[in-house]
C-alpha positions in Angstrom: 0.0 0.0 0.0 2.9 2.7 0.9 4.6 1.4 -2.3 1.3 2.3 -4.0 1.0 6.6 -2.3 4.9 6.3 -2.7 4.3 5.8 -7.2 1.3 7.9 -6.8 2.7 11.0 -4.9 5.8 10.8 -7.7 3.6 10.9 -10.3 1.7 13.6 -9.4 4.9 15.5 -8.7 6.7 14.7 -12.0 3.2 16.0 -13.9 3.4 19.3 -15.0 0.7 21.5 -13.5 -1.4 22.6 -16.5 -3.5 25.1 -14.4 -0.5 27.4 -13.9 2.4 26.6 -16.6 1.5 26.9 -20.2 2.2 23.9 -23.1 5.9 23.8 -24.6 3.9 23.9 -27.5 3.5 27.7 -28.4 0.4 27.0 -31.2 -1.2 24.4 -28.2 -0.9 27.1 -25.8 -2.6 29.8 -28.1 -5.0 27.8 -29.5 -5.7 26.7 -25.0 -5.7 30.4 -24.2 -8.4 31.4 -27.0 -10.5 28.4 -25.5 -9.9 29.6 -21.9 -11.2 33.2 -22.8 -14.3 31.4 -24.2 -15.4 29.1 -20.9 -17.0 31.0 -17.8 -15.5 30.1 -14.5 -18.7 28.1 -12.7 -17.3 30.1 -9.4 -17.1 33.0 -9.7 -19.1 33.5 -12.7 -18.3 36.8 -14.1 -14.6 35.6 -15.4 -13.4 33.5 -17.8 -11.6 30.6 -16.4 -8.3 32.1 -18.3 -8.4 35.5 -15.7 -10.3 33.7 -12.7 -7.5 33.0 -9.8 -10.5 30.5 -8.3 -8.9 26.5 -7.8 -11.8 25.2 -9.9 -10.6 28.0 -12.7 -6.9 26.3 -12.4 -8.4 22.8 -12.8 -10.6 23.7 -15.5 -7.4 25.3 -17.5 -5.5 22.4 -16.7 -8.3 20.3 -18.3 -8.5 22.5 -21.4 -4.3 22.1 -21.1 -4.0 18.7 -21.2 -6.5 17.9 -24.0 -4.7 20.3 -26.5 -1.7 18.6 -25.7 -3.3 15.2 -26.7 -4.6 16.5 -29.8 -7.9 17.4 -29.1 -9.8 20.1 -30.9 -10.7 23.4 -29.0 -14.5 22.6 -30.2 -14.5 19.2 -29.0 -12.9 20.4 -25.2 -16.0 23.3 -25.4 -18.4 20.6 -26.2 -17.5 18.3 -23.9 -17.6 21.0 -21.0 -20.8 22.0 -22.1 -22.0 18.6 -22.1 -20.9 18.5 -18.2 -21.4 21.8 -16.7 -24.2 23.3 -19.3 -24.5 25.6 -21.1 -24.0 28.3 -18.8 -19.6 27.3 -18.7 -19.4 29.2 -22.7 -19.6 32.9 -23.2 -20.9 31.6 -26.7 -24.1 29.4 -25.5 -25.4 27.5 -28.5 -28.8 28.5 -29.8 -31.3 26.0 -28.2 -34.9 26.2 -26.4 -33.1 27.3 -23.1 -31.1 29.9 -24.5 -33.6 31.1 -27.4 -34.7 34.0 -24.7 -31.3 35.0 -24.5 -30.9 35.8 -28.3 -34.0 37.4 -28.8 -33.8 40.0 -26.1 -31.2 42.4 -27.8 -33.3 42.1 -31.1 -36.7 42.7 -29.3 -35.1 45.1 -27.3 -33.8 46.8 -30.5 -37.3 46.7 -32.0 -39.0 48.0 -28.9 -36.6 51.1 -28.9 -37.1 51.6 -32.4 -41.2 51.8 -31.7 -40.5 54.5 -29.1 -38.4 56.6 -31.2 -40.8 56.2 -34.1 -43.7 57.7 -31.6 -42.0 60.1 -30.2 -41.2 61.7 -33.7 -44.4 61.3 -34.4 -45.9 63.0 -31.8 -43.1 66.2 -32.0 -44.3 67.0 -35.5 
């Protein structure tokens, strides 16, 4: 069993700590910082994970760290996330019945705007 926390705890020290260093790779670690700028951190909510200093931020960027450097696509990472923290983890939520509100309001706040303005000409002439 000690021979087993002994491996374990060597391992985890020889593993590079994705939430904090960035890839060797300097394409990987552009293509990880675009994604982190893209994903919400589920903390503290009103970061991205790339500028939260939250320890669920630092996981989250390791995460996105070590899939770029196993090849993964940026899209597939987002998707993924999405799949298990929602839609609520992208700054880009895809358009869906829950998030249909969402993309409507600027333009029905737009056309609302437009009605006032429209009346109030109106009613100055």
């Amino acid at each position: 069993m000690s021979l087993f926390l002994a491996l374990t705890l060597a391992a985890a020290a020889s593993a590079p700590d994705y939430g904090n260093t960035q890839l060797a790779d300097p394409r990987a670690e552009a293509q990880a910082r675009a994604l982190m700028g893209e994903l919400r951190c589920v903390v503290c909510q009103g970061q991205s994970i790339a500028d939260s200093d939250a320890d669920m931020a630092a996981d989250m960027r390791a995460l996105v760290r070590q899939r770029i450097a196993k090849g993964e696509s940026p899209a597939a990472i987002r998707h993924w996330l999405i799949e298990r923290y929602g839609d609520y983890v992208s700054y880009d939520p895809p358009l869906s019945g829950a998030t249909a509100l969402l993309w409507a309001t600027p333009i029905l706040l737009l056309g609302v705007g437009a009605w006032i303005a429209r009346s109030s000409f109106r009613k100055g002439r």
